[in-house]
PANU-357545 format. One record per residue: residue number from 1; residue in one letter; chain; x, y, z of N, C-alpha, C in turn. Coordinates in Angstrom, 2 decimals, always signed. Example, Ala and Ser with C-alpha at 12.3 -4.5 7.8 and 13.67 -1.06 7.14 Angstrom:
BEGIN
1/a/A/+13.19/-5.69/+7.80/+12.30/-4.50/+7.80/+13.20/-3.30/+7.80
2/s/A/+12.85/-2.25/+7.08/+13.67/-1.06/+7.14/+12.90/+0.03/+7.87
//
This chain:
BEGIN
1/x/A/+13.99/+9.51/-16.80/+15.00/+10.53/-16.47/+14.98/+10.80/-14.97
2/x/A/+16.19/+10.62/-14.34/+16.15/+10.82/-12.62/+16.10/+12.70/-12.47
3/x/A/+15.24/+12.88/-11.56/+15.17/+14.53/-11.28/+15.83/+14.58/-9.78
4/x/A/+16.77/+15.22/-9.71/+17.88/+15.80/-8.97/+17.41/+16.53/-7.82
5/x/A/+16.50/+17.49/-8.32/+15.83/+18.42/-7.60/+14.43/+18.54/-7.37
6/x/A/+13.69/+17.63/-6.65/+12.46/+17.25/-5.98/+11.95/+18.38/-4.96
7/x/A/+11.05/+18.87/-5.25/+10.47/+20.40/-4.46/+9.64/+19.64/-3.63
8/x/A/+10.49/+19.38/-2.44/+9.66/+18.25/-1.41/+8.11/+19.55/-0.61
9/x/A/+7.17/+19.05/-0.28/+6.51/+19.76/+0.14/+6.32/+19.23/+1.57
10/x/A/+5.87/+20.37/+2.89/+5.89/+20.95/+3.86/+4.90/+19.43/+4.47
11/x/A/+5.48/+19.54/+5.34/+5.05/+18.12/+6.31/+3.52/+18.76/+7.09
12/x/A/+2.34/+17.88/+7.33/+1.54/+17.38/+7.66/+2.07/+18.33/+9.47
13/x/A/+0.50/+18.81/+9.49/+0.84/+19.02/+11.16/+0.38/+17.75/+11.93
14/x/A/-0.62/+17.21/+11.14/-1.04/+15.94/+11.59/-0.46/+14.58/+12.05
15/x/A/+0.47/+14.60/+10.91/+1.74/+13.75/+10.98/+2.85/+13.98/+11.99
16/x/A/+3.48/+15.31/+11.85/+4.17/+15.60/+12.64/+3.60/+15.40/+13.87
17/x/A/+2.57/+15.82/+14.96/+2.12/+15.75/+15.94/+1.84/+13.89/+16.25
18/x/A/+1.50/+13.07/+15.30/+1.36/+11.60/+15.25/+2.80/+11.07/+15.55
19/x/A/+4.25/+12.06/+15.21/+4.86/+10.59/+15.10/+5.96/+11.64/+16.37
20/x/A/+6.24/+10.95/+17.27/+7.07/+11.48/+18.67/+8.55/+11.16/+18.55
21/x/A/+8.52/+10.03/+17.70/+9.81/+10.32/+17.28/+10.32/+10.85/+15.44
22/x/A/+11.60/+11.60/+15.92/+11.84/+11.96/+14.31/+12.38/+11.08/+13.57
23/x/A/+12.77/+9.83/+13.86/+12.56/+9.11/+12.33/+11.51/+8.03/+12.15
24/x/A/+10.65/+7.96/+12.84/+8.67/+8.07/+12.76/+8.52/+8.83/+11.71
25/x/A/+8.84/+10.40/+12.02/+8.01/+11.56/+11.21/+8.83/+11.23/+9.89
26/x/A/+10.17/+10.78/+9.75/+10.89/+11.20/+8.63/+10.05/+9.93/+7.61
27/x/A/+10.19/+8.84/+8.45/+9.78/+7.41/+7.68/+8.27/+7.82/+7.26
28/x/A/+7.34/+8.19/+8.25/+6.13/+8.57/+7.71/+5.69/+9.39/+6.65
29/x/A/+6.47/+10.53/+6.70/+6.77/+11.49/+5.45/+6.95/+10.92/+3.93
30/x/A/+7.92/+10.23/+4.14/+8.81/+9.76/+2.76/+7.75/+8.49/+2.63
31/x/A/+7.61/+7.83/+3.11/+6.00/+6.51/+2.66/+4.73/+7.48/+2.28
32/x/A/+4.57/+8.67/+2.93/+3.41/+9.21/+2.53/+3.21/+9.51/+0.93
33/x/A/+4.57/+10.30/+0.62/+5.23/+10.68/-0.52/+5.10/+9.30/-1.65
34/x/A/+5.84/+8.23/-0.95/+5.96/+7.25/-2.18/+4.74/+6.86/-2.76
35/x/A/+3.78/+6.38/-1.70/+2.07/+6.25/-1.59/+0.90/+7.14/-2.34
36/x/A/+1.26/+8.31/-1.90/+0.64/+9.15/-2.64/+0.54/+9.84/-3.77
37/x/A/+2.14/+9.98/-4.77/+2.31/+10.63/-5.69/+3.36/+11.76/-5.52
38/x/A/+3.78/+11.95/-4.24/+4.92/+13.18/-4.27/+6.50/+12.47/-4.92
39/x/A/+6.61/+11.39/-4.59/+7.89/+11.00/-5.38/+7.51/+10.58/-6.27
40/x/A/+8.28/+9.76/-7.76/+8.19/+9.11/-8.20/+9.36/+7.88/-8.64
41/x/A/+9.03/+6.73/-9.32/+9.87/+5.92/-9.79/+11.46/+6.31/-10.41
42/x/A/+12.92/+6.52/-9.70/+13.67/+7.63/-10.87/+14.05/+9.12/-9.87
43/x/A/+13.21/+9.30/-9.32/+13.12/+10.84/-8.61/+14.04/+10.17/-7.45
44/x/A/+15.45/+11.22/-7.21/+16.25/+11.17/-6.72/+16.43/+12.26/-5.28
45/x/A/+16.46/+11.79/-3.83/+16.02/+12.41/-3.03/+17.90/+12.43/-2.18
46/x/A/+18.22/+13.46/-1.14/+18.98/+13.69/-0.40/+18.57/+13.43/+1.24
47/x/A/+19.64/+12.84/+1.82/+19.10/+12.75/+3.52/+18.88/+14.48/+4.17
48/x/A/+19.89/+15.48/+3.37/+20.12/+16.66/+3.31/+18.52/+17.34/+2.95
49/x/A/+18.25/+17.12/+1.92/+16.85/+17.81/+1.68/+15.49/+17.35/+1.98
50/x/A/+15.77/+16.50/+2.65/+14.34/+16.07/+3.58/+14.47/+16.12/+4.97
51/x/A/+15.90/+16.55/+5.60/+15.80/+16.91/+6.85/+15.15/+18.48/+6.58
52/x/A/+15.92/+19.26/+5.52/+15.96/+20.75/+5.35/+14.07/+20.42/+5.08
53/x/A/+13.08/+19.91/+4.87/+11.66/+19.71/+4.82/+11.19/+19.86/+5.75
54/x/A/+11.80/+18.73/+6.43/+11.31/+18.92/+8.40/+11.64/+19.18/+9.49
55/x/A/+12.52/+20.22/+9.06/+13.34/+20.57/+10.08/+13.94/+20.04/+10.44
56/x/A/+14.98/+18.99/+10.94/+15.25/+17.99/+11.54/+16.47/+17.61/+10.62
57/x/A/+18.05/+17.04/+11.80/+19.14/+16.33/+11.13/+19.00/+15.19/+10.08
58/x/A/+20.02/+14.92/+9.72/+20.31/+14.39/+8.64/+20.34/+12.41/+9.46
59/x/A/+20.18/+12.54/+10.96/+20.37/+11.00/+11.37/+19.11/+10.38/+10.97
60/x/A/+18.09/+10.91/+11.83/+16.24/+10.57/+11.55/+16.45/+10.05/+10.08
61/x/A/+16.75/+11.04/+9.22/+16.33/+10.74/+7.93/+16.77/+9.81/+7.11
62/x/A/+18.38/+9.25/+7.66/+19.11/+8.17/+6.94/+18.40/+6.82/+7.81
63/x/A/+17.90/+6.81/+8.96/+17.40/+5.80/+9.65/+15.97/+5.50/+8.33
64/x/A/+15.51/+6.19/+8.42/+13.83/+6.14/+7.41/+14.75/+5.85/+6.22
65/x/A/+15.31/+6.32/+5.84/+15.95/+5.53/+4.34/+16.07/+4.60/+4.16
66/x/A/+16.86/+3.97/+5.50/+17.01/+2.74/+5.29/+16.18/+1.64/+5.36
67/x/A/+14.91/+2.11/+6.33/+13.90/+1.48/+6.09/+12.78/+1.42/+5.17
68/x/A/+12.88/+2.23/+4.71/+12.62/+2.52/+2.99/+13.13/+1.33/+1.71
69/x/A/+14.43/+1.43/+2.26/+15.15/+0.66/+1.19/+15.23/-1.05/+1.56
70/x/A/+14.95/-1.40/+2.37/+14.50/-2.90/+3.17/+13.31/-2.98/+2.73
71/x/A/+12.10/-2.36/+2.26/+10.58/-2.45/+2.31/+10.65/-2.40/+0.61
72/x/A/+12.02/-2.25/+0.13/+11.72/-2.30/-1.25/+11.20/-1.21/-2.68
73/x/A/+10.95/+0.27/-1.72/+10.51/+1.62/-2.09/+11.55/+2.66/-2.70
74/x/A/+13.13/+2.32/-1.76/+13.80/+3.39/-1.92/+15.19/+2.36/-2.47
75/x/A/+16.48/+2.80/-3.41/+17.23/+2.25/-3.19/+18.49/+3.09/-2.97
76/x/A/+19.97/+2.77/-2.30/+20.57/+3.99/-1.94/+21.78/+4.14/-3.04
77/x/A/+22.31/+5.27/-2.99/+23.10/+5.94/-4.34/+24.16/+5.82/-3.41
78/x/A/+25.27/+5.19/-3.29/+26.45/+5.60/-2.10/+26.64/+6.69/-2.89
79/x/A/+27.26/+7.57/-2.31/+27.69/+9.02/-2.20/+26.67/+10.04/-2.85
80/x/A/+25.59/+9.81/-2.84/+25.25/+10.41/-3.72/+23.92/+10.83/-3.02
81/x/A/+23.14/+9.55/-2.68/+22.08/+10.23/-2.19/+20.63/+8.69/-2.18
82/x/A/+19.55/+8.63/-2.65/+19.00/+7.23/-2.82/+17.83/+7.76/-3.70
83/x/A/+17.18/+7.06/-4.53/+16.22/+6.89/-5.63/+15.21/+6.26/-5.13
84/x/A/+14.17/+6.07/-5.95/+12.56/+6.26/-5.79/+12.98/+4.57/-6.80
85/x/A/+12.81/+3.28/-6.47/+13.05/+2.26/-7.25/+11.82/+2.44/-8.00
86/x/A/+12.39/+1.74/-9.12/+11.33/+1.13/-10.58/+10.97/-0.28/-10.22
87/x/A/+9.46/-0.38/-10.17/+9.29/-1.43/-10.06/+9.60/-2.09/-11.82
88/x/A/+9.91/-3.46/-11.20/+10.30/-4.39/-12.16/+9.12/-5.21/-12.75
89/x/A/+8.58/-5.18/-14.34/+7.46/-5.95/-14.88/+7.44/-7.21/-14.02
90/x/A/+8.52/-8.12/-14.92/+8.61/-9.36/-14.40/+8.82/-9.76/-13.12
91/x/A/+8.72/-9.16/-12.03/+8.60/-9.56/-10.74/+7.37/-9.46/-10.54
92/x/A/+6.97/-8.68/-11.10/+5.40/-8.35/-10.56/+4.35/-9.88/-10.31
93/x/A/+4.11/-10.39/-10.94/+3.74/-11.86/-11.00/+3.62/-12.74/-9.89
94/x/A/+5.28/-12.98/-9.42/+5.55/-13.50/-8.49/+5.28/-12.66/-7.33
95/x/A/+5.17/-11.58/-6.80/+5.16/-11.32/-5.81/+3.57/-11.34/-5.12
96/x/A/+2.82/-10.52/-6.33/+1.22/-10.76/-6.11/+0.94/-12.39/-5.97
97/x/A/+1.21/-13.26/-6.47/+1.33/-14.65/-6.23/+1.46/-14.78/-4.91
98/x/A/+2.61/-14.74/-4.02/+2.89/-14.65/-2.68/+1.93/-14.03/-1.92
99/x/A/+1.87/-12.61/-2.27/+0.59/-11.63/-1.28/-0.76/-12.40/-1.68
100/x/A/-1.12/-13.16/-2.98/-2.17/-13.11/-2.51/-2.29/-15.23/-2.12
101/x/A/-1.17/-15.85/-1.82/-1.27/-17.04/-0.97/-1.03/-16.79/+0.04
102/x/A/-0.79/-15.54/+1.14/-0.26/-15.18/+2.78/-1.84/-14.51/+2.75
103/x/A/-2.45/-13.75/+1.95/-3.55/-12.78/+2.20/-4.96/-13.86/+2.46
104/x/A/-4.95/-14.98/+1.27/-5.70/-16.00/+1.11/-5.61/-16.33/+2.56
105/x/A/-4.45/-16.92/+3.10/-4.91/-17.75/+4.38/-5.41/-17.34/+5.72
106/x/A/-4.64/-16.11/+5.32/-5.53/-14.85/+6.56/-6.77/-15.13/+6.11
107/x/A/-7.46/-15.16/+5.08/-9.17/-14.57/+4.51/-9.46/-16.62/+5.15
108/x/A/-8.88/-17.23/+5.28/-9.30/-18.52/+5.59/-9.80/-18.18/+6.64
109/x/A/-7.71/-18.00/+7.76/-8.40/-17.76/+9.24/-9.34/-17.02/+9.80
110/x/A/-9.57/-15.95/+9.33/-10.98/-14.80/+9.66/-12.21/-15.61/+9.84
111/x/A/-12.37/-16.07/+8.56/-13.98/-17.03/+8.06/-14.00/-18.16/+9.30
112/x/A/-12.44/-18.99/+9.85/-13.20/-20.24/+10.33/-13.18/-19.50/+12.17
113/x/A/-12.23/-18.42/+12.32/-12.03/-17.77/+13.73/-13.31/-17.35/+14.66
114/x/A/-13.64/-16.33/+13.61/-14.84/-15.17/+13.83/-15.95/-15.61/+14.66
115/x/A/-16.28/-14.94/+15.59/-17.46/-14.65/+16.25/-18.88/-14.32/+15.68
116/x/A/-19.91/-14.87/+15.72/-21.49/-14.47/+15.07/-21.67/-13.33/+15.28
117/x/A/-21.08/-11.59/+16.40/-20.88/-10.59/+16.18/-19.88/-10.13/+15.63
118/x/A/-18.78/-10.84/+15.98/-17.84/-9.92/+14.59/-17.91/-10.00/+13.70
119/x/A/-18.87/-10.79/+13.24/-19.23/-11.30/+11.64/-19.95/-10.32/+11.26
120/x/A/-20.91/-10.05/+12.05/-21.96/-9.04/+11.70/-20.97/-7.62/+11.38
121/x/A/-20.25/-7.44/+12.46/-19.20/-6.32/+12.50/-19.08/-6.42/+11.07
122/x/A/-17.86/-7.17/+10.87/-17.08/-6.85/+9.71/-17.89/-6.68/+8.06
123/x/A/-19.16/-7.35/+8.33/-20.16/-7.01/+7.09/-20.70/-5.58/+6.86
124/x/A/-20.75/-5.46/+8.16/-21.08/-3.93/+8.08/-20.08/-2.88/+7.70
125/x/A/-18.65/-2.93/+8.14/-17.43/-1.91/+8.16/-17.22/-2.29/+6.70
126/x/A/-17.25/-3.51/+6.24/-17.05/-3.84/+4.83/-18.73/-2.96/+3.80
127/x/A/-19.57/-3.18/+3.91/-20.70/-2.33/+3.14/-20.17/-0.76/+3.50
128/x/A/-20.11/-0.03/+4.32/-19.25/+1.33/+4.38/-18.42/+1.53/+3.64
129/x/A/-17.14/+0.65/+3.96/-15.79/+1.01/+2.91/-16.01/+0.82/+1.49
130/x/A/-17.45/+0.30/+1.12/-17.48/+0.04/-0.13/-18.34/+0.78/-1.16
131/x/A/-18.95/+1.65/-0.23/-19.42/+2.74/-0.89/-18.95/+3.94/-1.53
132/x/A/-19.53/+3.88/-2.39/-18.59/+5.17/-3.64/-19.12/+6.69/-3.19
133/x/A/-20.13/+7.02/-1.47/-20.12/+8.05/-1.74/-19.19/+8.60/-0.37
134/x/A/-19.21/+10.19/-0.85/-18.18/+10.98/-0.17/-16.56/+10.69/-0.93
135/x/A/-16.30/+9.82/-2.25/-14.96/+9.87/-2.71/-14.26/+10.78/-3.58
136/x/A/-13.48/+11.60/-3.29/-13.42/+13.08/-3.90/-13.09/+12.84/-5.22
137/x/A/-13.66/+14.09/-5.82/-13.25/+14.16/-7.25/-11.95/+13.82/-8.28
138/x/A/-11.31/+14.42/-7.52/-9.69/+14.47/-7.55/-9.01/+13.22/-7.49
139/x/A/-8.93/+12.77/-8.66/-7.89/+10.98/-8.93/-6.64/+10.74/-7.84
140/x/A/-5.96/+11.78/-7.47/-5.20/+11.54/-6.76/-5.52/+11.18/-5.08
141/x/A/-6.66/+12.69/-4.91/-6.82/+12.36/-3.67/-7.89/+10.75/-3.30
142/x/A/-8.93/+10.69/-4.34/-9.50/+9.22/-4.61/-8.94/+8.21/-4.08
143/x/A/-7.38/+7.88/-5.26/-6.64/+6.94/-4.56/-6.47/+6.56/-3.25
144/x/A/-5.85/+7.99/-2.42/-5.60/+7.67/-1.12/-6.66/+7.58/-0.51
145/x/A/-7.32/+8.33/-0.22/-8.70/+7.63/+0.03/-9.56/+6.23/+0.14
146/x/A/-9.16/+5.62/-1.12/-9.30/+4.23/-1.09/-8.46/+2.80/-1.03
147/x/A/-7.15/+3.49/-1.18/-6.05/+2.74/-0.28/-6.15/+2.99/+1.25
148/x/A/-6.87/+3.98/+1.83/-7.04/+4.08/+3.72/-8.04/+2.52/+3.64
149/x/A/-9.14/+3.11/+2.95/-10.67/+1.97/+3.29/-10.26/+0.42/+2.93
150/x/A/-9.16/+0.28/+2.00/-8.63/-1.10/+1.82/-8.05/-1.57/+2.56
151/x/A/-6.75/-0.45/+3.01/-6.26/-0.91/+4.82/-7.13/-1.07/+5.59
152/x/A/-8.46/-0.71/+5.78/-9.00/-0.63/+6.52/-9.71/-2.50/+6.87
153/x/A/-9.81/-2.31/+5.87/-10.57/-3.48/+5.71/-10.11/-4.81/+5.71
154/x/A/-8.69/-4.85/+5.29/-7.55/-5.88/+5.52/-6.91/-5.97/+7.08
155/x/A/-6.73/-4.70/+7.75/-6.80/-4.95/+9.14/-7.68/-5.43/+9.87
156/x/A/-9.10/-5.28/+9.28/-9.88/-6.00/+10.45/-9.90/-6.99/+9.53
157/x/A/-9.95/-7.79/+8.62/-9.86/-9.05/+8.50/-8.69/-9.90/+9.40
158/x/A/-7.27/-8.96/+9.19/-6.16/-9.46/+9.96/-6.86/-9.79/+11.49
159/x/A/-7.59/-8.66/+12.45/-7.94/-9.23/+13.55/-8.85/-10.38/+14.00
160/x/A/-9.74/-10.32/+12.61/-10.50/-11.54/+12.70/-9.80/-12.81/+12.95
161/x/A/-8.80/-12.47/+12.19/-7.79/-14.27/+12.06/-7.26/-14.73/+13.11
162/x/A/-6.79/-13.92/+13.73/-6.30/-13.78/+15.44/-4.78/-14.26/+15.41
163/x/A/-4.44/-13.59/+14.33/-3.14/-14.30/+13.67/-1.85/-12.60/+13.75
164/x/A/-1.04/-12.53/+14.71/-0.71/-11.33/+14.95/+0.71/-10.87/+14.06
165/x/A/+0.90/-12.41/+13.68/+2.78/-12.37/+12.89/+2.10/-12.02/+11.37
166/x/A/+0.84/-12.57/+11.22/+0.64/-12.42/+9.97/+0.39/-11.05/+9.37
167/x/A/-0.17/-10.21/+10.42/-0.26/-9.36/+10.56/+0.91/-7.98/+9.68
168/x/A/+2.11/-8.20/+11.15/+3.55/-8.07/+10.95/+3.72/-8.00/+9.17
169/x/A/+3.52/-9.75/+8.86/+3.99/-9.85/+7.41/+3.25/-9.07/+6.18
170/x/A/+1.81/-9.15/+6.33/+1.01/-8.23/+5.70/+1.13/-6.93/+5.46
171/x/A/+1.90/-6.28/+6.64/+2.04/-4.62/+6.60/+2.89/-4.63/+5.61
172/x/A/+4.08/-5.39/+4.99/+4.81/-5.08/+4.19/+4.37/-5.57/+2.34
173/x/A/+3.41/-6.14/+2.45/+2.87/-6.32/+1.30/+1.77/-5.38/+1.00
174/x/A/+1.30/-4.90/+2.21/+0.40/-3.98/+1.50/+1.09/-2.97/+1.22
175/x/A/+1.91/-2.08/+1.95/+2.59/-0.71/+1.17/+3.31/-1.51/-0.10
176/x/A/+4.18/-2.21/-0.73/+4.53/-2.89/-1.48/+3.24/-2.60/-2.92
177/x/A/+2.42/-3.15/-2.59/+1.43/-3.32/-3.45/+0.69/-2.14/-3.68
178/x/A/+0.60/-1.26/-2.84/-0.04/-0.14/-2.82/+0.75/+0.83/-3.26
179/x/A/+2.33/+0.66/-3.60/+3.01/+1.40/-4.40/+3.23/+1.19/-5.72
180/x/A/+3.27/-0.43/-6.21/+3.49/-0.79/-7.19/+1.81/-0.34/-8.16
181/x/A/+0.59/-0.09/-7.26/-0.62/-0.06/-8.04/-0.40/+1.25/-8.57
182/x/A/-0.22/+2.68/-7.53/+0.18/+3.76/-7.72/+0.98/+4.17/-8.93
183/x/A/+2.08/+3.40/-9.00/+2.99/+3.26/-10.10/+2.62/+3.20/-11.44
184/x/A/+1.54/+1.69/-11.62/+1.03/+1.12/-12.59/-0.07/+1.73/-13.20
185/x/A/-1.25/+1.58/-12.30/-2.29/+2.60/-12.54/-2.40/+4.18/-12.61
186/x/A/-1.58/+5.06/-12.45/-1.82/+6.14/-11.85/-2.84/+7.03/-11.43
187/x/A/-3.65/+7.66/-12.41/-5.01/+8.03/-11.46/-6.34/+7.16/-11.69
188/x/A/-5.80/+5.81/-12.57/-7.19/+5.39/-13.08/-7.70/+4.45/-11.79
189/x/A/-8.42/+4.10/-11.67/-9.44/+3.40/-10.56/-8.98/+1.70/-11.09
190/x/A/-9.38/+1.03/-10.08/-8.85/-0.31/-10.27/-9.64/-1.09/-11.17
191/x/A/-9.37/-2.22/-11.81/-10.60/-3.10/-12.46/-12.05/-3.01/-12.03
192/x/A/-12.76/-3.28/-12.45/-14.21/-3.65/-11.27/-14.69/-5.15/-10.72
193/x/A/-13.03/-5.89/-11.57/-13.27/-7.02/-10.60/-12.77/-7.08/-9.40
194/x/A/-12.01/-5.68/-8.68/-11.22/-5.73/-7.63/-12.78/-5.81/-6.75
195/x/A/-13.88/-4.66/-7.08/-15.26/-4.69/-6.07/-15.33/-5.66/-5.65
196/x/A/-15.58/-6.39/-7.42/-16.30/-7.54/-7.06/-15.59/-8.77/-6.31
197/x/A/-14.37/-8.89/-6.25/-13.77/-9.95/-5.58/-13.95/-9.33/-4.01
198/x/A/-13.80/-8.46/-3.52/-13.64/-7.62/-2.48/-15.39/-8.27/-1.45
199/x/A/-16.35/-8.14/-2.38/-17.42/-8.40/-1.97/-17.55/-9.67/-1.89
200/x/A/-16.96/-10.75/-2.91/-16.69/-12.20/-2.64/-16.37/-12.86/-1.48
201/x/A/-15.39/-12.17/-1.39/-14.42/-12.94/-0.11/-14.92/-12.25/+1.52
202/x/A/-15.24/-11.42/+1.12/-16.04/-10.84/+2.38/-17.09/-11.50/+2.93
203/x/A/-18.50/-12.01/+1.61/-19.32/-12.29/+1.75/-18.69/-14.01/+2.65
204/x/A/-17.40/-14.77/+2.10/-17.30/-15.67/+2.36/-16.94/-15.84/+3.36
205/x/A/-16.30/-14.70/+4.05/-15.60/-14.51/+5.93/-17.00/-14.53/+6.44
206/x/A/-17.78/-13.78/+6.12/-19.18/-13.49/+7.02/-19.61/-15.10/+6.77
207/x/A/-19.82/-15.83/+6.17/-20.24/-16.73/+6.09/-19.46/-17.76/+6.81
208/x/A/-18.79/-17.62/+7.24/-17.63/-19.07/+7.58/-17.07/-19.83/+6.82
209/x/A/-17.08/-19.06/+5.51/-16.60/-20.73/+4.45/-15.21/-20.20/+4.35
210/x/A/-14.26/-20.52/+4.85/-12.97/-20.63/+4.64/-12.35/-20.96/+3.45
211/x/A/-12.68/-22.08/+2.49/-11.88/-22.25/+1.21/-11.97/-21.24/+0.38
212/x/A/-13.72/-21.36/+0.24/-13.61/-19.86/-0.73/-13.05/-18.20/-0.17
213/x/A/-12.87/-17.94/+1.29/-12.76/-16.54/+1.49/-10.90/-17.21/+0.64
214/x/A/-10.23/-17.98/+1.11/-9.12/-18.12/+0.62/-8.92/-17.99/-1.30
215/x/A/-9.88/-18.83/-1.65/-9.79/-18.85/-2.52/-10.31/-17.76/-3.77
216/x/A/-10.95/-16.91/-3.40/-11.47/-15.62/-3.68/-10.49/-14.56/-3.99
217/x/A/-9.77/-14.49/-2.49/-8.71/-13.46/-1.85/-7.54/-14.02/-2.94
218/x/A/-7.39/-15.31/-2.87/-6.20/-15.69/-3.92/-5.94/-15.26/-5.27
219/x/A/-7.05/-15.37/-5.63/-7.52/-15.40/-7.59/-7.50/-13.85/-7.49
220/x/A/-8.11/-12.65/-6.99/-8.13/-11.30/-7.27/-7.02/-10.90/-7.36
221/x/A/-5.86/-11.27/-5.87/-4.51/-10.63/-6.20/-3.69/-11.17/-6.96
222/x/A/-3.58/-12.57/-7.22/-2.76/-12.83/-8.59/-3.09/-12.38/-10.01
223/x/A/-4.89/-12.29/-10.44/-5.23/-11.57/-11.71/-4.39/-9.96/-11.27
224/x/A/-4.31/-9.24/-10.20/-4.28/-7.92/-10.14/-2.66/-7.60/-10.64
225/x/A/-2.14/-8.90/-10.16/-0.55/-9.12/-10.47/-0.54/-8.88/-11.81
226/x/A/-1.15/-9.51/-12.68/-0.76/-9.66/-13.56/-1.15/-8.26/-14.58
227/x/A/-2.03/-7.92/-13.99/-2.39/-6.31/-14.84/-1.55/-5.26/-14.81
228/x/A/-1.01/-5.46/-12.99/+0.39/-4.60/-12.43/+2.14/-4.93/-13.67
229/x/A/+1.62/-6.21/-14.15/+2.86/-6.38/-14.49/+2.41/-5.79/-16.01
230/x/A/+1.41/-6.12/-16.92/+1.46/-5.54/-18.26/+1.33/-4.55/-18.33
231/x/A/+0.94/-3.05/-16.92/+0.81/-1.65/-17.47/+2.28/-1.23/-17.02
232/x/A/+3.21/-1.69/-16.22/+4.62/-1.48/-15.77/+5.15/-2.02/-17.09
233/x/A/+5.14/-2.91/-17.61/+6.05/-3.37/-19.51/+5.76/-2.51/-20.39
234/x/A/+4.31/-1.88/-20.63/+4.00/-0.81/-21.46/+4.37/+0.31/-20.95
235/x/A/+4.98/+0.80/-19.93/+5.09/+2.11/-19.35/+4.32/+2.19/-18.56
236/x/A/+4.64/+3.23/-17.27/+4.18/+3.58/-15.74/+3.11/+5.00/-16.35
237/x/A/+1.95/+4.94/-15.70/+0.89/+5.80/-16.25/+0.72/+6.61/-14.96
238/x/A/+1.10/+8.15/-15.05/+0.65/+8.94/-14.32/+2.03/+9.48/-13.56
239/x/A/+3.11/+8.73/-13.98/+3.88/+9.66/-13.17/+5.05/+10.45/-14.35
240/x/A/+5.80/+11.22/-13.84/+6.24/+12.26/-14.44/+7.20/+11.32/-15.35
241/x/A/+7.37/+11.75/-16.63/+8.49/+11.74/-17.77/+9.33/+12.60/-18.28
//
């Protein structure tokens, strides 16, 4: 059922002060929202009531829409206004397929690039992000929490690779994926083969072995595809009905 009337909540001083321009803040806002749980799949938003959020005209906010709706998050209602898209089961498959043959070859380039200290580096920033303590109670806030430490950890692999377009291309698969998990999973925590692949392919960058960091990185996000696609066919868990 599409909800009309979305009780957008009060923007981030943090955010606001981060983004200098207003359709920065507007685009940052509305990804925060999709990412986190303030919209959902169906939930029907106005350029009108998310300027009236942040103060701010109605231009900022149709600019962030539209880049919203290019990234695959938002789609637009002519006259009307734009929606929170449903991800689609059967795409799901194919796309994790793709993210994880572009993600694979990054996890190649890292392993054969890397420096004998950045190696050390990234073993270490990787044992941090992978620790379960300090992760709050709260399923929701959890999530984000551990979607930051996954970005985290996929960017410095990205710098390892020394690969800067790939980079570029990656940013759009990870929000992509990080919405469709949100979607699928809702507050439950990921497989525990996500750890364990996570620690695989890591172990294999620190090591230099390139096939397997590829081949590691490959096999986790296509199995993950495919879990994304059977809890989206049975119904979206955790967001509003």
């Amino acid at each position: 059922m599409v909800a009309f009337n979305i009780d957008l909540p009060d923007v981030s001083e943090e955010l606001r002060r981060g983004s200098p321009r207003l359709q920065d803040l507007a685009y940052g806002y509305l990804k925060g929202l999709l990412l986190s749980g303030g919209l959902d799949p169906g939930d029907q938003i106005s350029s009108e009531s998310v300027g009236r959020a942040l103060s701010i005209s109605r231009a900022p906010v149709s600019d962030a829409i539209r880049r919203l709706t290019v990234e695959g998050m938002l789609e637009v209602l002519p006259q009307v206004g734009c929606r929170v898209v449903r991800p689609v089961a059967a795409e799901m498959a194919d796309f994790y397929e793709i993210f994880g043959a572009t993600e694979g070859v990054v996890a190649r380039f890292a392993a054969e690039r890397h420096s004998p200290r950045e190696a050390d580096e990234f073993a270490h920033l990787c044992t941090e992000l992978a620790s379960r303590a300090n992760l709050p109670d709260d399923p929701d806030a959890r999530f984000v929490e551990l979607r930051r430490r996954n970005r985290r950890r996929y960017e410095k692999l990205h710098e390892l690779a020394r690969s800067p377009l790939s980079t570029r291309i990656g940013e759009s698969f990870w929000d992509r994926s990080d919405f469709f998990i949100r979607v699928a999973f809702g507050p439950r925590d990921l497989p525990g083969y996500v750890r364990n692949a996570h620690k695989a392919f890591v172990a294999a960058v620190v090591a230099g072995d390139g096939p397997t960091a590829e081949h590691e990185t490959r096999r986790y996000l296509v199995r993950l595809g495919h879990d994304v696609a059977d809890l989206l066919a049975r119904g979206p868990s955790g967001v509003r009905r």
